[in-house]
C-alpha positions as CSV (number, residue, x, y, z in Angstrom):
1,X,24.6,1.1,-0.5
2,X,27.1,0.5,2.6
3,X,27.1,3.9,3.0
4,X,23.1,4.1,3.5
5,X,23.3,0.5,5.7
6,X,25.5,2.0,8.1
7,X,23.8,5.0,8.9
8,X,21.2,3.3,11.2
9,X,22.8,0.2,12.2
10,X,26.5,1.6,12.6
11,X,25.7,4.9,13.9
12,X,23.7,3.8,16.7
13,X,26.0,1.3,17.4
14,X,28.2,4.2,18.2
15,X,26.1,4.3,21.3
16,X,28.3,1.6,22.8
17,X,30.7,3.9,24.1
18,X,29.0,4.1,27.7
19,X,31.7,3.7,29.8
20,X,30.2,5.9,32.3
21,X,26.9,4.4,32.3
22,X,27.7,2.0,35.6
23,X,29.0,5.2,37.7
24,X,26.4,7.7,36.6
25,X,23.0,7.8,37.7
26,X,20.2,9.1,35.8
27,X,18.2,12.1,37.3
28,X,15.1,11.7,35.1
29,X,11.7,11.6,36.9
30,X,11.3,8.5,37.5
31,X,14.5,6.8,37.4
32,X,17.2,6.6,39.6
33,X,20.4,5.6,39.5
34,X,21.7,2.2,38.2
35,X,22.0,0.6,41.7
36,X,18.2,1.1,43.2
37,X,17.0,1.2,39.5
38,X,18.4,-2.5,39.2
39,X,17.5,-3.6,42.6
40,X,15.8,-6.0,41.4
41,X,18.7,-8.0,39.5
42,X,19.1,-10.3,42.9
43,X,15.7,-11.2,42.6
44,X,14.5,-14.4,40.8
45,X,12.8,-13.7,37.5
46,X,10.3,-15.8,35.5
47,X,11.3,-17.4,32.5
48,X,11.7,-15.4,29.5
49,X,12.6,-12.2,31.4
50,X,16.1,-10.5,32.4
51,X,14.8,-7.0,33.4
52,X,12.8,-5.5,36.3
53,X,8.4,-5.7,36.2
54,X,7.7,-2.6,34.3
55,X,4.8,-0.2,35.2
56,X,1.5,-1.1,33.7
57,X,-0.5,1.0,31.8
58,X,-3.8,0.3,33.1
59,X,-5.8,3.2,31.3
60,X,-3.4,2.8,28.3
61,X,-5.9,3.8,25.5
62,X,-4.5,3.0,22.1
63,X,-6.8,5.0,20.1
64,X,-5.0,8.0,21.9
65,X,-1.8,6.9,23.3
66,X,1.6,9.1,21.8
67,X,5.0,7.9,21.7
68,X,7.4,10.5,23.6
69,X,8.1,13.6,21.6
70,X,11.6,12.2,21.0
71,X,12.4,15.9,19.8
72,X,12.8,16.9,23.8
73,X,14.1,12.9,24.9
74,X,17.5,11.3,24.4
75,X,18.6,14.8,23.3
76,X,18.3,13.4,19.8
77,X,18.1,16.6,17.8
78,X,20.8,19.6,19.1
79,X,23.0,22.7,18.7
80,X,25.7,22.7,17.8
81,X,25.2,19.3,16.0
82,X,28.5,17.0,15.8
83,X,28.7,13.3,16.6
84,X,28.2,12.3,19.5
85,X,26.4,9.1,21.6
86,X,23.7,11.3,23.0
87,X,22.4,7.5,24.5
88,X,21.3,7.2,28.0
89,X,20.5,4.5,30.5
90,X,16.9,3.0,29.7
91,X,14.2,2.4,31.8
92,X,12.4,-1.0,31.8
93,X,9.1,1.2,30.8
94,X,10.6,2.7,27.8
95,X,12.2,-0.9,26.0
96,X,8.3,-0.7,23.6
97,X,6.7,2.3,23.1
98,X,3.4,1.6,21.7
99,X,1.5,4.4,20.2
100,X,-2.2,5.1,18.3
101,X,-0.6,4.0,15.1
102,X,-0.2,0.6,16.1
103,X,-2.5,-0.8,14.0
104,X,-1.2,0.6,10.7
105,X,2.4,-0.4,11.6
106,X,1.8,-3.8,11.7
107,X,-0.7,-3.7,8.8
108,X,2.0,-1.7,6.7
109,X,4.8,-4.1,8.4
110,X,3.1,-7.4,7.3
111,X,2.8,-6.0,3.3
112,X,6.1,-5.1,3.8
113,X,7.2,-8.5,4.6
114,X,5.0,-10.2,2.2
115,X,6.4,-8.1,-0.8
116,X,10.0,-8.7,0.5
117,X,10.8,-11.5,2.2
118,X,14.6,-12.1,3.1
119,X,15.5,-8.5,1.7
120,X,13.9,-7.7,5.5
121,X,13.6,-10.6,7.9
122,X,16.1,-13.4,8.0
123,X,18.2,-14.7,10.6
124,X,21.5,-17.2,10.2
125,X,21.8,-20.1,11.5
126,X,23.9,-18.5,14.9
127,X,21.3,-16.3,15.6
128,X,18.2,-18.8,15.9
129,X,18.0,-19.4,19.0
130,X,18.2,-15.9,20.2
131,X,15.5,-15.3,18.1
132,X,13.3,-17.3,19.9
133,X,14.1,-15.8,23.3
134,X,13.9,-12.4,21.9
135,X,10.1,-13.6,21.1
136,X,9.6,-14.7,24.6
137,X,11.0,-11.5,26.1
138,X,8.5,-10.0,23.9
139,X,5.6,-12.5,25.6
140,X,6.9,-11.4,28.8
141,X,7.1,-7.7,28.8
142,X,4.1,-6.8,27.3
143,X,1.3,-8.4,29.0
144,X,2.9,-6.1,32.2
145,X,3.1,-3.3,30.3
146,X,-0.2,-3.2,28.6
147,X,-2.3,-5.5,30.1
148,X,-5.4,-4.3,28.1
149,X,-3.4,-4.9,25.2
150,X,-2.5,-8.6,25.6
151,X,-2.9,-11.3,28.2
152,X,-0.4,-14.5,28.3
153,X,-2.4,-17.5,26.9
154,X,-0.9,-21.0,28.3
155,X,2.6,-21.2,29.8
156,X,4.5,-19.6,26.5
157,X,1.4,-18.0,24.6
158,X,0.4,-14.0,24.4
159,X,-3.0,-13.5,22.7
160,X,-3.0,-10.0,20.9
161,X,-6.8,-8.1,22.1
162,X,-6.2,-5.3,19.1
163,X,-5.6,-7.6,16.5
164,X,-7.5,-10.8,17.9
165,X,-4.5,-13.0,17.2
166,X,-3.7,-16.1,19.3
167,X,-0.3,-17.0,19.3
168,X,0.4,-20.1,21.1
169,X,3.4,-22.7,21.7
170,X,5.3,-20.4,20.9
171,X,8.4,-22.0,23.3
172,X,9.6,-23.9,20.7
173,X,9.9,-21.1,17.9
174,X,13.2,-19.7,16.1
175,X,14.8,-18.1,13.7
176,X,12.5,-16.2,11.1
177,X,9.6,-18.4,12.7
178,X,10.1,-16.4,15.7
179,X,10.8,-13.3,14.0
180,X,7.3,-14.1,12.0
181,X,5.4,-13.6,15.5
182,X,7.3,-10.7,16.5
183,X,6.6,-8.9,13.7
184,X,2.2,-9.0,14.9
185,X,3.4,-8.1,18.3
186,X,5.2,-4.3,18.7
187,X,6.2,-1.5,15.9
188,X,9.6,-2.2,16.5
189,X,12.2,-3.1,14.1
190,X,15.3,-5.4,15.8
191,X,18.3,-6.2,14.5
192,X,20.6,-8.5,16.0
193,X,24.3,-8.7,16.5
194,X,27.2,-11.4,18.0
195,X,30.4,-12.0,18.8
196,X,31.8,-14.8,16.7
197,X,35.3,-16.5,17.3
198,X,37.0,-14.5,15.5
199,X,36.3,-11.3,18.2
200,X,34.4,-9.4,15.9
201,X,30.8,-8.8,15.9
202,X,28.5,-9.5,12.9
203,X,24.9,-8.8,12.3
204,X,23.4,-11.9,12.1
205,X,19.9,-11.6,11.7
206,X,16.8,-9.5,12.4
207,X,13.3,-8.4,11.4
208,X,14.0,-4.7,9.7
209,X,10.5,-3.9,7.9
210,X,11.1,-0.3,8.0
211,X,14.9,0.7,7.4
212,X,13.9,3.5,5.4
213,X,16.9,3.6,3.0
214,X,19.0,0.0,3.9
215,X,18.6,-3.4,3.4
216,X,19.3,-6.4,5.8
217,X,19.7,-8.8,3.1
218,X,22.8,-6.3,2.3
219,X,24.0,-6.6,5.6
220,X,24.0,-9.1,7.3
221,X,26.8,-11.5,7.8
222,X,28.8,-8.4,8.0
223,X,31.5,-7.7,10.8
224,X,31.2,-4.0,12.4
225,X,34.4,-2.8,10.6
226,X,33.0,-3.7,7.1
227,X,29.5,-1.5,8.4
228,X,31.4,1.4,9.5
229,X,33.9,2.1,6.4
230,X,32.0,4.6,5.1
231,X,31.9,6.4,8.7
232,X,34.5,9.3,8.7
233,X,37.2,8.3,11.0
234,X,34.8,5.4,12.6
235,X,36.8,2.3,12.4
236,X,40.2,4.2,13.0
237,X,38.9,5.7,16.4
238,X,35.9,4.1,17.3
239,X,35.7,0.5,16.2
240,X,37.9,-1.1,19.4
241,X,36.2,0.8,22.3
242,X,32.5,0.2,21.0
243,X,33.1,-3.6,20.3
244,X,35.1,-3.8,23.2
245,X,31.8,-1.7,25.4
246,X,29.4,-4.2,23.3
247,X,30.7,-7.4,24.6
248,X,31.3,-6.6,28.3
249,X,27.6,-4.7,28.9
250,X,25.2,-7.0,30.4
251,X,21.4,-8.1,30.3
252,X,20.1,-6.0,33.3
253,X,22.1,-2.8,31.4
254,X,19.6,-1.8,28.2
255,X,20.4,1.6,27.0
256,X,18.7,3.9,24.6
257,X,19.2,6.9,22.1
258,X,17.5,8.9,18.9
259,X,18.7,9.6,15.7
260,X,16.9,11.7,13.0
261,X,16.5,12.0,9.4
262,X,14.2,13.9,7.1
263,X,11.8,11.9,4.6
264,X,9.7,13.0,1.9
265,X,7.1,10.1,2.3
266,X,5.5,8.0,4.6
267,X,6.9,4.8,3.0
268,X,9.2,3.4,6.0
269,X,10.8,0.7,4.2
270,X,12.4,2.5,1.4
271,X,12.0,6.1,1.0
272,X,11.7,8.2,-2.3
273,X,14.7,10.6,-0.8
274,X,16.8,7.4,-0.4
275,X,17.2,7.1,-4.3
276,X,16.4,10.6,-5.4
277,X,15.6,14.3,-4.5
278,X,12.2,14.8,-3.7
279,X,9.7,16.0,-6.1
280,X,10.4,20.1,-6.3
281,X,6.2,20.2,-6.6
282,X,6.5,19.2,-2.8
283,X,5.3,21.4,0.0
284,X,7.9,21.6,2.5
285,X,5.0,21.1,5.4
286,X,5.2,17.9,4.0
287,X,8.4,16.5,4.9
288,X,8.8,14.2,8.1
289,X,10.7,14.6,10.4
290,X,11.8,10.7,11.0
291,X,13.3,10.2,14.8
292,X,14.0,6.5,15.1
293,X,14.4,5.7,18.3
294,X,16.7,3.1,19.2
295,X,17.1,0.5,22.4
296,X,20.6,-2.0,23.2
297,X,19.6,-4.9,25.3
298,X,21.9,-8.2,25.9
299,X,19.7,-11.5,25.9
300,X,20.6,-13.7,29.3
301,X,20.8,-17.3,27.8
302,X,22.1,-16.7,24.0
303,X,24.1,-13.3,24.6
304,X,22.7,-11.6,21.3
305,X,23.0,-7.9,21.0
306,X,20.0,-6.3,20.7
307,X,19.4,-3.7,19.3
308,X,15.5,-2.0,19.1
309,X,14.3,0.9,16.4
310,X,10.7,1.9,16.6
311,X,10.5,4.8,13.9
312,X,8.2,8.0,14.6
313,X,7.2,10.1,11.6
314,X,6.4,13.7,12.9
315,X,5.3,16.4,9.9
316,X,7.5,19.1,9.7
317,X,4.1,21.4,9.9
318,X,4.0,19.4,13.5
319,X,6.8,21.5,14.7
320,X,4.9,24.6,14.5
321,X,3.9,25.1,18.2
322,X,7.3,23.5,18.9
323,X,9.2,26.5,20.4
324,X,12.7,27.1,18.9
325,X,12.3,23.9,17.1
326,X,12.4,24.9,13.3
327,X,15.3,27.5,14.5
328,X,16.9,24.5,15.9
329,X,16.9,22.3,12.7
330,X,17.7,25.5,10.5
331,X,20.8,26.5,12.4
332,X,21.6,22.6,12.2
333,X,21.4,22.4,8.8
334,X,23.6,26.0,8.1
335,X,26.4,25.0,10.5
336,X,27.3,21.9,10.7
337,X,30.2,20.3,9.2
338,X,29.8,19.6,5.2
339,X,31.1,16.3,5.6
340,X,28.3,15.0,8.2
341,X,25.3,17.1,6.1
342,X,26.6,14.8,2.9
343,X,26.7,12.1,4.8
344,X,22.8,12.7,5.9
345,X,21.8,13.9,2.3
346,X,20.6,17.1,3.3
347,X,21.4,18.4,0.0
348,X,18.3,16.3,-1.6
349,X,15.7,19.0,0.4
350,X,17.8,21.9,1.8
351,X,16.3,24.3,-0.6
352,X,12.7,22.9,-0.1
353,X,12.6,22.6,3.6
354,X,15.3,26.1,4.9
355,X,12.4,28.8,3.4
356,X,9.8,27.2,4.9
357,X,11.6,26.3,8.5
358,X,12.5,30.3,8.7
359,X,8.7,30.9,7.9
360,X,7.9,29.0,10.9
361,X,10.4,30.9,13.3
362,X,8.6,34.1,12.4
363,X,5.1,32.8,13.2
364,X,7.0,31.9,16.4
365,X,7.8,35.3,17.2
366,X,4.6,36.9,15.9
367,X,2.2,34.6,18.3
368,X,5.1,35.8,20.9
369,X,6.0,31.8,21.2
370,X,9.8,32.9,21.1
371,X,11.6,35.7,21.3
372,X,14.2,36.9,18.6
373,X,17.0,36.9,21.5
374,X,16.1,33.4,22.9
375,X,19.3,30.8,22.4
376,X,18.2,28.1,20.6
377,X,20.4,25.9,22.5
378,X,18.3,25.9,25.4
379,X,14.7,25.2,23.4
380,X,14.0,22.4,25.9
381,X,14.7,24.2,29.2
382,X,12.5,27.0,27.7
383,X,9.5,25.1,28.2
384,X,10.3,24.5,31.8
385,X,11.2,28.1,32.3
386,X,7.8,29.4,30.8
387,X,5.4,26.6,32.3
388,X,4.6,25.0,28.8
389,X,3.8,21.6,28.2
390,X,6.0,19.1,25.6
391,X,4.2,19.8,22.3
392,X,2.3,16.0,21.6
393,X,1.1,16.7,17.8
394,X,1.6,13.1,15.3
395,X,0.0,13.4,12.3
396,X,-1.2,9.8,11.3
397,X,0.3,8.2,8.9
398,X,-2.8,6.4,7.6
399,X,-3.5,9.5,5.5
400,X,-1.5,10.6,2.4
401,X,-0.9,14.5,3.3
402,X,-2.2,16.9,0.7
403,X,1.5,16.7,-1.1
404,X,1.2,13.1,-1.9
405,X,-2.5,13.2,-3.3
406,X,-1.8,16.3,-5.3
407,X,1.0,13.9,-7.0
408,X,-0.4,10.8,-7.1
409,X,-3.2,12.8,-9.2
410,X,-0.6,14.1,-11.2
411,X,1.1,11.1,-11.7
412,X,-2.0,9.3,-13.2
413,X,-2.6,12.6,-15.7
C-alpha cells in the first residue's frame, strides 16, 4: 500500500526541485517573469490572502466551462517518458480550476466523505490551524475569481450561488471543521505537509476524497523518507534537495505540474484497477485517461505546505481528434523503462488499451489529422504549426459509459 500512497503524494512532491524557478521567467501568454509577475508582493494584502488579485471570470458559465486540456499544459504527458519534475511557476489564475463538473464533484465528494470518514479527511493536531487559513484562502480567492460563483457574506463568510450554501463565521474554524467547508467549496483535493523539529517533513493532514488508489488515513503522520521507499533511487538522491527546496520556497512562490494515470472507472476515490486488472469484457474507449493536476503553495501565518490535486477524467475515445496523442501514449507505454511501467501498473490494461490506441493513429492518418512521418515528440507544436485549436472534449462523468452499464447488467444476471 506504501507503494500506491507514494505515487501521488511523493511523486509530486518531486516537484520541489525548482531551484531555478527564482532565475527563470516563464514565457507563457500571460505570465511573465517572477519579478513583474510578483509585483504585487510589496503591496498590502487583505486578510486571508498571500498572492496577487487574480483575473475574474465575469462570463464564467459553469454549465460550459472546461478545465485546461492538461494533455498540452505542464507537459504532463511526453516522449521519451523518464522522471522528471515537469512543474512550472503558477499563475495566481490557475491555483482552482473549476470546471462544468462541479456539481457532481462535490456531490460524489460529500458521499465519499460520508462513507469514509478519517480514511479521507483528518488533520493532526499540528496542522489545525493551517487548516483554517487554508479555508480562508479559499474565501478569499474565489469570490475574485468567480464572482458569479460566490460572493463573501460578512467579514469571514463566502455564500456558494451553485449550491445555495451559506457558510458563515467561518474565522474561527480548524482542523477537519475547516476541511468540512472546504470540501463544498472547489473539486480540489489538498493535502498538507510540515516541517517538525526533527527537520523532516510529515504529512499531517488533509481532505483527499479522490486519491484514486491511496489512503490518507495510511499516510499521514508519515516523514517524506518513509513515503518515498518504494521510489527507485528517491530517497538515496532526491530526498535532501526536495526537503531542503520545500522548506526554503515561500508564500508568494506557488508552483504547479501534472501527473497521469489510466483508470478503468469513474470511481475517484478507489479505482477497480487499483486492486485488480480490469474486467477483459471492457472496451478500451472506455478507459480514462486520469491527469491530476497538482499546485505547491506555502501558507503566510502557519507555514504548511500545500499541496493542491484537482483530478480530470478524459475518455481515452476523447483523444481521438487529439493529434499524435494516442501515438504519444503508445510509444510511452513500448519504451519506457520496465521498472517505471511496473511501478504505474501498466501491465493491468496494456493488452486492452495498445490495439485500440494504434486503431486511433490510423483514423489519424486516414482523416489526414497526422502524417505517418510526423515526430511524435513535437504533437503540441503541431497544432501551432497547422493553425489548430487545443482539442477541449470531457466526457461527463455523471454518466456510466456504455462499458460500465453493459457490466453492471451483467453483474445483476
Amino acid at each position: 500500500m506504501y507503494l500506491l500512497a507514494a505515487t501521488i503524494f511523493a511523486a509530486a512532491l518531486l516537484i520541489g526541485l525548482y531551484s531555478w524557478f527564482s532565475s527563470h521567467e516563464r514565457k507563457d501568454a500571460g505570465v511573465t517573469g517572477r519579478n513583474s509577475y510578483f509585483k504585487e508582493k510589496e503591496q498590502t494584502f487583505v486578510p486571508g490572502s498571500s498572492l496577487p488579485k487574480p483575473d475574474p471570470l465575469v462570463k464564467f458559465d459553469i454549465e460550459t466551462a472546461t478545465a485546461r486540456n492538461f494533455v498540452y499544459a505542464n507537459k504532463t504527458v511526453r516522449y521519451p517518458y523518464y522522471q522528471t519534475m515537469a512543474h512550472q511557476p503558477m499563475h495566481v489564475n490557475h491555483w482552482i480550476e473549476i470546471d462544468k463538473e462541479y456539481r457532481w464533484y462535490l456531490d460524489e465528494k460529500a458521499r465519499v466523505i460520508r462513507e469514509q470518514g478519517k480514511v479521507v479527511i483528518d488533520s493532526l493536531p499540528d496542522n489545525d490551524e493551517a487548516c483554517g487559513e487554508l479555508l480562508l484562502e479559499l474565501v478569499d480567492y474565489l469570490p475574485k475569481r468567480y464572482p458569479t460563483l460566490f460572493t463573501r457574506e460578512g467579514p469571514d463568510g463566502i455564500v456558494n450561488l451553485v449550491t445555495g450554501e451559506h457558510h458563515v463565521s467561518l474565522g474561527n474554524r480548524k482542523g477537519v471543521d475547516a476541511l468540512l467547508v472546504v470540501s463544498r467549496l472547489v473539486q480540489d483535493d489538498f493535502l498538507m505537509g510540515r516541517e517538525r523539529e526533527d527537520g523532516k517533513i510529515y504529512l499531517v493532514g488533509g481532505l483527499i476524497a479522490f486519491p484514486g488508489f491511496y489512503l490518507l488515513s495510511e499516510t499521514i503522520n508519515k516523514p517524506l523518507e518513509v513515503l518515498h521507499r518504494p521510489v527507485p533511487h528517491f530517497n538515496e538522491k532526491l530526498l535532501m534537495s526536495v526537503e531542503r527546496t520545500l522548506k526554503r520556497f515561500q508564500p508568494d512562490q506557488p508552483f504547479e505540474r501534472s501527473s497521469w494515470m489510466i483508470a478503468d472507472d469513474r470511481n475517484l476515490f478507489w479505482h477497480n484497477i487499483a486492486s485488480a486488472p480490469p474486467d477483459p469484457n471492457i472496451h478500451p474507449k472506455d478507459l480514462w485517461l486520469r491527469i491530476d493536476h497538482q499546485t505547491f503553495r506555502k501558507l503566510p501565518r502557519t507555514n504548511a505546505i500545500i499541496f493542491g490535486v484537482h483530478p480530470i477524467m478524459r475518455r481515452i475515445e476523447d483523444l481521438a481528434d487529439s493529434p499524435l496523442v494516442p501515438t504519444l501514449l503508445e510509444k510511452v507505454h513500448l519504451e519506457t523503462d520496465d521498472t517505471l511501467l511496473t511501478y504505474k501498473g501498466t501491465h493491468k490494461y496494456h493488452d486492452i488499451l495498445l490495439p485500440y490506441l494504434r486503431e486511433l493513429t490510423e483514423s489519424q492518418v486516414e482523416r489526414g489529422l497526422i502524417r505517418e512521418e510526423d515526430d511524435v515528440r513535437s504533437f503540441r507544436e503541431l497544432l501551432r504549426e497547422r493553425g489548430m485549436q487545443v482539442p477541449w472534449r470531457q466526457s461527463t462523468l455523471s454518466v456510466p459509459t456504455e462499458s460500465e452499464m453493459r457490466l453492471s447488467v451483467t453483474a445483476k444476471d
